[in-house]
ZAMARGU-4260 file (C-alpha; in steps of 0.2 Angstrom, whole numbers, plus 5000, padded with zeros to 4 digits):
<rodrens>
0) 4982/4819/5261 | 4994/4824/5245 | 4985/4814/5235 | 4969/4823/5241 | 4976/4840/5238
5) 4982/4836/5222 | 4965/4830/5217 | 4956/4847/5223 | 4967/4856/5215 | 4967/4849/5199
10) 4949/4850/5201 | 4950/4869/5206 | 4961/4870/5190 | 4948/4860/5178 | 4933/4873/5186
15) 4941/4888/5182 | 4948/4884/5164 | 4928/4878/5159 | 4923/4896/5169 | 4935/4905/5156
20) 4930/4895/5141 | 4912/4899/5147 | 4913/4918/5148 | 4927/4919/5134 | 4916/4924/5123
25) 4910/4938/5134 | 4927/4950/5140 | 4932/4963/5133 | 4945/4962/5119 | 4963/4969/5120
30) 4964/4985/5112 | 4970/4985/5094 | 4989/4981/5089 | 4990/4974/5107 | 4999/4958/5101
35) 4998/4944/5117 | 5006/4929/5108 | 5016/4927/5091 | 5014/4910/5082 | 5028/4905/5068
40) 5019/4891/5059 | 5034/4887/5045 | 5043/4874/5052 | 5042/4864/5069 | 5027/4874/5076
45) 5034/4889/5090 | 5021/4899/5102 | 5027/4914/5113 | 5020/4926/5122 | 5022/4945/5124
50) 5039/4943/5135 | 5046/4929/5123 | 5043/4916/5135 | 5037/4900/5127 | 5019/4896/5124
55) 5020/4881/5114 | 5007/4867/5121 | 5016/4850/5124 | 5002/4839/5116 | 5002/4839/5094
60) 4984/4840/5094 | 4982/4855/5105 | 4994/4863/5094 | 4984/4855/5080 | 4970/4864/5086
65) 4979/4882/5088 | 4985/4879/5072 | 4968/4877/5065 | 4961/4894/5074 | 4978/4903/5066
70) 4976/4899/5050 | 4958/4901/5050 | 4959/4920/5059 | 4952/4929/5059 | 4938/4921/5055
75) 4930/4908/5069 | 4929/4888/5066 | 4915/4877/5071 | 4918/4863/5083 | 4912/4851/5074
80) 4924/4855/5060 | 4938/4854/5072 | 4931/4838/5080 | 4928/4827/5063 | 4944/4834/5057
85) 4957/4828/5073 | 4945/4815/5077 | 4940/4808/5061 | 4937/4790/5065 | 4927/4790/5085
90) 4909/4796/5085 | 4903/4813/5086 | 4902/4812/5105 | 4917/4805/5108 | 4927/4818/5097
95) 4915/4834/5104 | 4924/4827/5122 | 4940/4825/5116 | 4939/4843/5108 | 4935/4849/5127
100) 4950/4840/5132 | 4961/4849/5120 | 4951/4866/5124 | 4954/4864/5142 | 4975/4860/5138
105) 4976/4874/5128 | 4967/4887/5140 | 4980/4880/5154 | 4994/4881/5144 | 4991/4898/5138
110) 4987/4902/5156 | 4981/4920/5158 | 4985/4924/5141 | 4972/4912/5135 | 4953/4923/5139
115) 4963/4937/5132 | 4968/4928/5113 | 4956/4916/5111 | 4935/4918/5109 | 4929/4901/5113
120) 4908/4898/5113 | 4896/4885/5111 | 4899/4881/5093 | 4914/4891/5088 | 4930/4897/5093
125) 4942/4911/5087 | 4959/4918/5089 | 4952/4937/5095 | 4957/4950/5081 | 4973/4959/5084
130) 4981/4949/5098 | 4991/4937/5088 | 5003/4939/5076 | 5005/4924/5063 | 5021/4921/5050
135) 5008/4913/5038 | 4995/4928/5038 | 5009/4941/5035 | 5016/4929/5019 | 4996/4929/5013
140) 5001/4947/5011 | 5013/4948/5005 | 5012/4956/4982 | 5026/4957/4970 | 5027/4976/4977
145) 5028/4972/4995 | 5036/4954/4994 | 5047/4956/5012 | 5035/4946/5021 | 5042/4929/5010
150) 5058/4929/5022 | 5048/4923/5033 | 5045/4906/5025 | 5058/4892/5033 | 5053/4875/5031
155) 5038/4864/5027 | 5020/4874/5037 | 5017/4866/5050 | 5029/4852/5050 | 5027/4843/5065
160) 5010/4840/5064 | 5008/4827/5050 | 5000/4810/5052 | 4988/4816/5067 | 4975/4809/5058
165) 4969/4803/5041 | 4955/4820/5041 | 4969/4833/5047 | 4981/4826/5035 | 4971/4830/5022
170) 4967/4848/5029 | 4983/4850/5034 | 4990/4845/5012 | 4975/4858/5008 | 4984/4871/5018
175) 5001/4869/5013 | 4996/4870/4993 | 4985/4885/4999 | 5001/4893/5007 | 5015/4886/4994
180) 5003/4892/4978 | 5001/4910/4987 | 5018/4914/4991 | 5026/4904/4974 | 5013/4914/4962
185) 5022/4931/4973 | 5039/4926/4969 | 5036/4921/4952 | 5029/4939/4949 | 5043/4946/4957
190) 5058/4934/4946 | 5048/4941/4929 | 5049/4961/4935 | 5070/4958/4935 | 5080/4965/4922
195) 5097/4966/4930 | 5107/4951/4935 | 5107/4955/4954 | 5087/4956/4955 | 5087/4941/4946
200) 5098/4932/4957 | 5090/4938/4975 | 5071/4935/4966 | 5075/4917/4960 | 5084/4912/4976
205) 5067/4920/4985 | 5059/4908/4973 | 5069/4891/4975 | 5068/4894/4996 | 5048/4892/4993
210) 5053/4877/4977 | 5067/4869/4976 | 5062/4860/4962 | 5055/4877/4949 | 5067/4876/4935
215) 5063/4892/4929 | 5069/4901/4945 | 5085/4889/4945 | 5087/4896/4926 | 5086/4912/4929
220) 5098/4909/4943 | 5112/4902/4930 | 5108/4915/4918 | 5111/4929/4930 | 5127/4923/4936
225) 5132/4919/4918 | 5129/4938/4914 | 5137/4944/4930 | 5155/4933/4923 | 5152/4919/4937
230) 5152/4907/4925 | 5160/4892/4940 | 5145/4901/4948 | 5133/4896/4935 | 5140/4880/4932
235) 5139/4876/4954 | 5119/4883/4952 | 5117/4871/4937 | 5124/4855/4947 | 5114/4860/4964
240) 5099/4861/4950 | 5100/4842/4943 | 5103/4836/4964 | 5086/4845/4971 | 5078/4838/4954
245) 5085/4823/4957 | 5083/4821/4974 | 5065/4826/4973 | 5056/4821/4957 | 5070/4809/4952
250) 5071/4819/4935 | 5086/4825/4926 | 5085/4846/4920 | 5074/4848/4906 | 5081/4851/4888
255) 5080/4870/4891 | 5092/4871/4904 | 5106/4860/4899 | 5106/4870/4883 | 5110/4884/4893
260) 5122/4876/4903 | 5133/4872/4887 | 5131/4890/4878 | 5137/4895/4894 | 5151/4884/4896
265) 5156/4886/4879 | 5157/4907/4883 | 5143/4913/4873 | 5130/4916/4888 | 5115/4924/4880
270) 5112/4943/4886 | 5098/4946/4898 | 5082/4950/4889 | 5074/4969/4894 | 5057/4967/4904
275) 5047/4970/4890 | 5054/4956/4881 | 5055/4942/4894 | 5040/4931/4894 | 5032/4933/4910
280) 5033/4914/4920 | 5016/4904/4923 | 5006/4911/4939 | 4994/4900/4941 | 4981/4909/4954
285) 4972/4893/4959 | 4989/4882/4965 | 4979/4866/4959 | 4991/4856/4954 | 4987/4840/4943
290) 4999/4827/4938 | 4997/4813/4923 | 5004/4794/4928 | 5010/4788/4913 | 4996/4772/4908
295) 4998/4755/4912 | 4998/4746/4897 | 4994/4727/4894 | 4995/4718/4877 | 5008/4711/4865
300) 5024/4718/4868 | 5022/4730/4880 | 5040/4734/4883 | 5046/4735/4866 | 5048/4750/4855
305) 5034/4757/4847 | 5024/4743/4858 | 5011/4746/4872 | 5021/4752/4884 | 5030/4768/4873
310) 5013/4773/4869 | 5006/4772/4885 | 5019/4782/4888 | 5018/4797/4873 | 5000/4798/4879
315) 5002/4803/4895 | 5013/4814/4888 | 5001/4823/4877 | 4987/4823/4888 | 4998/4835/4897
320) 5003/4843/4883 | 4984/4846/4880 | 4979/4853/4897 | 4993/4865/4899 | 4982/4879/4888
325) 4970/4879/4902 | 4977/4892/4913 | 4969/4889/4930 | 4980/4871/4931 | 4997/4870/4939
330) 5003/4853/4930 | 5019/4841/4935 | 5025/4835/4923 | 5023/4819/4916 | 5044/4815/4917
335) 5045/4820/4936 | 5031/4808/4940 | 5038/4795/4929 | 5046/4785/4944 | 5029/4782/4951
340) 5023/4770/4937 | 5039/4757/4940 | 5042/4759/4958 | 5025/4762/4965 | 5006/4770/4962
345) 5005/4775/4976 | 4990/4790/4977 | 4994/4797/4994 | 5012/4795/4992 | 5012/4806/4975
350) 5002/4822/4985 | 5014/4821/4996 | 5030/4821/4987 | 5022/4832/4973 | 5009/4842/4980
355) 4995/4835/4970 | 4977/4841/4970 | 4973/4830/4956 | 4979/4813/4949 | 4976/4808/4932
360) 4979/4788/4930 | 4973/4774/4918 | 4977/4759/4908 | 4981/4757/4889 | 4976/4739/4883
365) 4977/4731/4864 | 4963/4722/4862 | 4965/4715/4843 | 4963/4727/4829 | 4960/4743/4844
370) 4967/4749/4856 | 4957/4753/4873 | 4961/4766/4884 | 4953/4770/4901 | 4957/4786/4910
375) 4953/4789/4928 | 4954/4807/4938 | 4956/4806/4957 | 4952/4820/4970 | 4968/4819/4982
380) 4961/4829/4993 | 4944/4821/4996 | 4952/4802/5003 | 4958/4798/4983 | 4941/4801/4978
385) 4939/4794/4960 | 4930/4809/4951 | 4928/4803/4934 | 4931/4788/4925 | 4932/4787/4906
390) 4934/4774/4893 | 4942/4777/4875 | 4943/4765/4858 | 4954/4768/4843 | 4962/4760/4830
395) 4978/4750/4834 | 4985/4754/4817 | 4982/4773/4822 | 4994/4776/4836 | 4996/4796/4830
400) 4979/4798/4829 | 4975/4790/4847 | 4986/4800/4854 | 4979/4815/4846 | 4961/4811/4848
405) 4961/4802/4866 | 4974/4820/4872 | 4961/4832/4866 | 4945/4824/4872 | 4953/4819/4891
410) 4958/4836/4892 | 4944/4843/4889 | 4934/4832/4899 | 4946/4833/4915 | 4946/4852/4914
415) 4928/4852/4915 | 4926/4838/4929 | 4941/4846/4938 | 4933/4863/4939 | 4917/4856/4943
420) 4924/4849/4960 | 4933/4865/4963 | 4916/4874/4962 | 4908/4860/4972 | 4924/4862/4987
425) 4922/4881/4991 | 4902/4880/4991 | 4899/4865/4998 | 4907/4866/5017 | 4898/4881/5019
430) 4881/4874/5019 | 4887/4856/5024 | 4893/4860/5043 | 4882/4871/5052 | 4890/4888/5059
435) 4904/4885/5052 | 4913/4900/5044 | 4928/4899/5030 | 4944/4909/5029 | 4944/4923/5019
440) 4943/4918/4999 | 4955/4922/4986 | 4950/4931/4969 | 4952/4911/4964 | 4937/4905/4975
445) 4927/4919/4974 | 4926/4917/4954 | 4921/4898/4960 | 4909/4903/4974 | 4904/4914/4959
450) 4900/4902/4945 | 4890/4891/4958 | 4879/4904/4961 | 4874/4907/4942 | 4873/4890/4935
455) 4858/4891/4944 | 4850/4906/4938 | 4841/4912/4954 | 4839/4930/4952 | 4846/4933/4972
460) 4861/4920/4969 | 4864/4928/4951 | 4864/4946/4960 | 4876/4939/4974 | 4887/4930/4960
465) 4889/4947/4954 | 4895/4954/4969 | 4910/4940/4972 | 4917/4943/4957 | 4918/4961/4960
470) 4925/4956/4975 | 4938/4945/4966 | 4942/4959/4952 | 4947/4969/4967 | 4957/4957/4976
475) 4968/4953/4961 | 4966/4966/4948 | 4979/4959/4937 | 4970/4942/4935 | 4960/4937/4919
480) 4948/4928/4924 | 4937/4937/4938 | 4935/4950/4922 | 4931/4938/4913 | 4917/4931/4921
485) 4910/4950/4924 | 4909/4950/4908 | 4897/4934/4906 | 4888/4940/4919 | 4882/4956/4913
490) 4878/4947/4896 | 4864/4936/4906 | 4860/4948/4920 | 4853/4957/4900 | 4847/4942/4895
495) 4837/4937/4910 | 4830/4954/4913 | 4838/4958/4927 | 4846/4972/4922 | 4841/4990/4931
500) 4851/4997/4918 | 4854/4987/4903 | 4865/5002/4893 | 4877/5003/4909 | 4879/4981/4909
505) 4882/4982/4891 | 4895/4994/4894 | 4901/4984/4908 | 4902/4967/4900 | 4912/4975/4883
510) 4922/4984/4894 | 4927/4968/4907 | 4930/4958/4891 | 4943/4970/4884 | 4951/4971/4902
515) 4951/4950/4904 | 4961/4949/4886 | 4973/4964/4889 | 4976/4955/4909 | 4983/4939/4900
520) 4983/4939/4881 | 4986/4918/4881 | 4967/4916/4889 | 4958/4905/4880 | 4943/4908/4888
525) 4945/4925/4891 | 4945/4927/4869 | 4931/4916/4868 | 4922/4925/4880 | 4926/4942/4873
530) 4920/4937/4855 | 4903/4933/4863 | 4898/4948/4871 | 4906/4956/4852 | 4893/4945/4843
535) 4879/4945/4855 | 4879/4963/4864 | 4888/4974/4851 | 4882/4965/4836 | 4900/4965/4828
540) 4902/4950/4821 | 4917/4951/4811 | 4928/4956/4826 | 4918/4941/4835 | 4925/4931/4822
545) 4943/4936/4827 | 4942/4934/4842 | 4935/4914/4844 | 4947/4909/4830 | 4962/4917/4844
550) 4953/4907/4856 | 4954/4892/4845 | 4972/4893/4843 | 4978/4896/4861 | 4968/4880/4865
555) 4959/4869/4852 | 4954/4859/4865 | 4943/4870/4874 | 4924/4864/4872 | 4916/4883/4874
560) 4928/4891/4862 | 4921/4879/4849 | 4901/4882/4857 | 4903/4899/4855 | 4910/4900/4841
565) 4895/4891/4834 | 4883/4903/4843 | 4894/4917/4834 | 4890/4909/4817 | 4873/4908/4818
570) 4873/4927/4821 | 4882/4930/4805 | 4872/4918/4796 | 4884/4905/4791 | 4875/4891/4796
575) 4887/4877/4790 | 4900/4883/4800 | 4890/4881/4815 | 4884/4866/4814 | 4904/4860/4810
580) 4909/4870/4828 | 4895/4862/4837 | 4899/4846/4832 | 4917/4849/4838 | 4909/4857/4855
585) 4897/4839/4858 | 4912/4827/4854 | 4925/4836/4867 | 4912/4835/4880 | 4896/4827/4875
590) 4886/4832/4894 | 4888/4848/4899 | 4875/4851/4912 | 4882/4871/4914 | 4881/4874/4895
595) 4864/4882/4894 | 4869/4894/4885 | 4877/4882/4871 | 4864/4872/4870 | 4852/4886/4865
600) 4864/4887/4850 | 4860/4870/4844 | 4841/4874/4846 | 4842/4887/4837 | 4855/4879/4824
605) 4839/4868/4819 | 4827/4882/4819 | 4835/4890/4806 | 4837/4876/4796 | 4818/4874/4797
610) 4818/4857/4809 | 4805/4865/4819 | 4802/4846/4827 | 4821/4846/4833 | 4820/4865/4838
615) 4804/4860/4848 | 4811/4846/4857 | 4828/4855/4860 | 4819/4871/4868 | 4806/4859/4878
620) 4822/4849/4887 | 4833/4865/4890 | 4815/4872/4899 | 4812/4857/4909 | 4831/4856/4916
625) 4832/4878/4914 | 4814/4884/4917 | 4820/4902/4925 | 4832/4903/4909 | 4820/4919/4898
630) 4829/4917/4883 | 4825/4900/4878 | 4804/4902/4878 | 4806/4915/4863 | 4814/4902/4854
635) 4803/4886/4858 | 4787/4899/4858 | 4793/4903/4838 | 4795/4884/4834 | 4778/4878/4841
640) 4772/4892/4830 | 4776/4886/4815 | 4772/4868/4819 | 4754/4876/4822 | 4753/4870/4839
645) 4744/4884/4847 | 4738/4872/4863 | 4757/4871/4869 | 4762/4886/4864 | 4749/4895/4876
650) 4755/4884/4890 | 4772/4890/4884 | 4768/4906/4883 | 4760/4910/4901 | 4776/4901/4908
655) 4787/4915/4899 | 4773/4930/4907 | 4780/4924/4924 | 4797/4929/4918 | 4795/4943/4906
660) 4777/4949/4909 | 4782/4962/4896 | 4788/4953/4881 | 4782/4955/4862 | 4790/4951/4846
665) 4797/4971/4843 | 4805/4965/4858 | 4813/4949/4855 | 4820/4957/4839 | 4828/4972/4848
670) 4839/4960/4857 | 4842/4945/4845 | 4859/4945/4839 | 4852/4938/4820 | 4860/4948/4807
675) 4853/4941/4791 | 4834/4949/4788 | 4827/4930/4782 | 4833/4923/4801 | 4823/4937/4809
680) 4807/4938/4798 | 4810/4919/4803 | 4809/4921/4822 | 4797/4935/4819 | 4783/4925/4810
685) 4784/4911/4822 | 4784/4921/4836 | 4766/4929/4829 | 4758/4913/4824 | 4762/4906/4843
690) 4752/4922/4846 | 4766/4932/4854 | 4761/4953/4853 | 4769/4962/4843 | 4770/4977/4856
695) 4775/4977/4874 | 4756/4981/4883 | 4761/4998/4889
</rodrens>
């Protein structure tokens, strides 16, 4: 008879648990700033409800799945993410009952509290807004003005919950560099604003508490203790330094810091620097964090000096040397990783230990009079996805000029793969899981989000592109690069006729591009971009000029510097010094399938040189991969009609009526950016014999 009862009334239990999951969806939510249960996710995972009695569920993937809704909210999550995530290996069934499973724990665990928190339908399920308070959403608040919230932070998120499954492993990484990146980048803006030793002290031990291992906060540590007269203090911070460096990265305190150390111990500390003069520290707003193995090498003497094994070695240096211009990448550096390459390779073991996103590996091998080098970028995050492979030769004799060469073209090649799989990461789940809805963005995904939606230049995409990076500018107005993609895509909402008011996006773009190189005058891009719109909105060429060649020397490694630069040559005329830049452009990245508006360039590079074959050619294969892209049917139009082929060009030509039903040769020279009269009376005569009006039909 017991066992009879207990049966019915875990029955009766199991009916009304599905009866609240059914009709969850349905009550009435809890008035605003009614908080039912508090969640501290930093650390060994804690619940409690309203009176402080424990909530916690017993099972790690029932808390795995409150974790998932906590550090989703407010925004729900589909089942089916959270089944393939806990449950990565069973079959969809199988995982959709296990998710029940876990539901039905977590509803009896929470016990009256659980209609009341959580929203739970057919296909998604929520934390309900306002009834939960979560330490990791207040940190995610948290700004250099209002930092308070990064108290909060105690120990490793969520960290009882690794190794649950291969899938939530990988979600659960994902989260913590999400986190970690957030409140680091706060802190680091907080360590630059501090001018007096005290600030300095309380900011850089804020900083160490979310990285022990940031030797600029650990710097700034020593310093202000030095200037306070603590030298045994500053000499204690420097030994607790070189332990967490050495306990963590297995590296010894760079060159900066020891020097430091001995000014201080000899008693000529340096005074602290005003605000104005301290170089701010690296905020990287993406948290990517990418790391270069030193090669493998194979070949004569592979150990010995100046043999294979120092080179591989020196490169892998410079190829991080190379990539630290490009501002969205938070690198390791190549010392810290350098245990890896003896001890083990161990992919998944270096995102743990590092917090990598990507992993840049290869091999160095002599193969008679060269030397072969093959390069490999992995996705940490997506299962050690190999993302990219390439494969370098170079003279033996040359080991300078390999590192030189090979540095500059793998970093230009990985920054360009690497942001390609970040654009690919924030679009793709979206679309990929049905119902599913992501967290709130940062101004970083929104710029992604952002630049997927142009590349394809569909008008209703291109308008919404617009509108995240608005969104972006807002969210982090001190941030150079959602400005300067504003500016990019006012130039081609002109240029693709989009614009209601083409006066107010010029306006726009020039004034986007001044903000984006005033936000961080070290942007590369942010330069290259702003001599652009110069050249091809404001027809100033000469300040286009200055600006490109700052591009060039913050990063002479950056392909769309050199492509724009180019595009900025033709304008002025100096056709040479074009074709030098885009030769630069094609040998740092020979396939760039986003560069639509470089590759224009080249067409027109052989237009004006009179290579109306090449220009044709050119202009046919950028409208065959681009056909919604306006600018370049002027172009093509204007080389068939000197080639005299008035057949293709009327085929052209009522392909470019879809787009611009409006266009005429007054028009296309209103907007081309052409400052010598022979290029324009060029384009002008070709655009007439391809029988182009010479006046808009009013």
């Amino acid at each position: 008879m017991l066992a009879v009862h207990t049966g019915l009334c875990n029955y009766k239990k199991m009916l009304m648990s599905r009866a609240a999951e059914l009709t969850s969806l349905g009550r009435p939510a809890p008035r605003a700033g009614e908080e039912r249960l508090r969640l501290r996710l930093f650390g060994a995972m804690e619940a409690a409800d309203a009176s402080g009695d424990s909530a916690l569920p017993n099972g790690r993937k029932t808390r795995a799945l409150l974790a998932m809704l906590a550090l989703a909210a407010p925004r729900p999550v589909s089942r089916a993410w959270i089944a393939e995530t806990l449950w990565s290996g069973r079959p969809e069934e199988q995982a959709r009952g296990s998710l029940r499973q876990e539901i039905h724990r977590l509803l009896d665990c929470l016990g009256p509290l659980g209609p009341e928190v959580l929203a739970i339908g057919r296909e998604q399920i929520a934390l309900r807004p306002g009834t939960t308070w979560i330490d990791v959403a207040e940190v995610l608040r948290a700004t250099p003005a209002i930092p308070q919230a990064l108290r909060l932070i105690g120990g490793e998120l969520l960290a009882d919950l690794s190794g649950l499954d291969p899938a939530a492993d990988l979600w659960l990484a994902g989260e913590r560099n999400r986190v970690r990146g957030h409140a680091r980048a706060v802190a680091e803006a907080l360590l630059a604003e501090q001018t007096a030793p005290d600030g300095m002290i309380a900011a850089a031990q804020q900083l160490l508490a979310i990285d022990q291992t940031h030797e600029g906060a650990w710097r700034a540590l020593i310093h202000a203790h030095a200037v306070r007269g603590e030298r045994g203090l500053a000499i204690e911070a420097f030994g607790r330094c070189r332990a967490a460096l050495a306990q963590a990265l297995d590296a010894l305190p760079s060159d900066e810091t020891r020097e430091l150390l001995a000014e201080i111990r000899s008693g000529n500390a340096p005074p602290l620097k005003s605000r104005g003069q301290t170089p701010p520290l690296p905020l990287v707003r993406s948290g990517r964090r990418l790391g270069v193995l030193p090669l493998q090498s194979f070949g004569d003497d592979p150990q010995g000096r100046g043999g294979a094994g120092e080179l591989a070695i020196l490169l892998a240096e410079e190829i991080t040397s190379a990539l630290a211009p490009f501002r969205w990448l938070d690198l390791v550096s190549c010392s810290a990783l350098a245990r890896f390459a003896t001890e083990t390779r161990d992919e998944t073991a270096l995102r743990r230990a590092f917090g990598l996103d990507f992993l840049v590996d290869g091999t160095l091998q002599r193969l008679g009079a060269m030397h072969r080098v093959t390069l490999r970028l992995i996705d940490l995050n997506a299962g050690n996805h190999i993302a990219w492979v390439q494969r370098f030769d170079h003279r033996a004799d040359d080991p300078l000029g390999l590192q030189d060469r090979i540095a500059a073209l793998a970093a230009a090649r990985i920054d360009l793969e690497a942001q390609h799989l970040e654009i690919r990461r924030v679009t793709q789940p979206a679309a990929s899981t049905a119902g599913r809805v992501e967290r709130d963005m940062s101004a970083y995904e929104a710029v992604l989000r952002a630049l997927g939606l142009m590349q394809r230049l569909d008008r209703t995409q291109f308008l919404a592109a617009g509108s995240l990076l608005d969104l972006a500018a807002e969210l982090d107005p001190d941030y150079a690069m959602p400005r300067a993609q504003i500016a990019t895509w006012n130039a081609l909402l002109i240029a693709q006729g989009w614009a209601a008011n083409p006066e107010e996006a010029r306006a726009r773009a020039t004034a986007a591009a001044q903000q984006a190189i005033a936000i961080d005058p070290q942007d590369a891009r942010a330069f290259a971009i702003a001599g652009h719109i110069k050249s091809t909105l404001e027809r100033r060429h000469d300040e286009a000029v200055a600006l490109v060649r700052r591009a060039l020397a913050l990063n002479p490694n950056l392909p769309m510097a050199w492509g724009l630069a180019g595009i900025i040559d033709l304008g002025r005329g100096d056709l040479a010094s074009a074709e030098q830049r885009f030769a630069r452009y094609k040998e740092l990245v020979p396939l760039d399938p986003r560069a639509f508006v470089i590759d224009q360039g080249l067409a027109l590079l052989a237009f004006l040189r009179g290579d109306f074959e090449t220009a044709t050619a050119l202009a046919r294969e950028i409208g065959e991969i681009r056909p919604a892209l306006r600018a370049i049917y002027p172009l093509h139009l204007a080389a068939l009609g000197h080639l005299g082929r008035t057949a293709e060009a009327a085929r052209a030509r009522a392909r470019w009526a879809h787009l611009d039903p409006g266009h005429s040769v007054a028009g296309i020279l209103a907007q081309t950016p052409l400052a010598r009269a022979a290029d324009r009376d060029l384009l002008a005569t070709g655009l007439r014999l391809a029988g182009v009006p010479e006046l808009a039909a009013s």
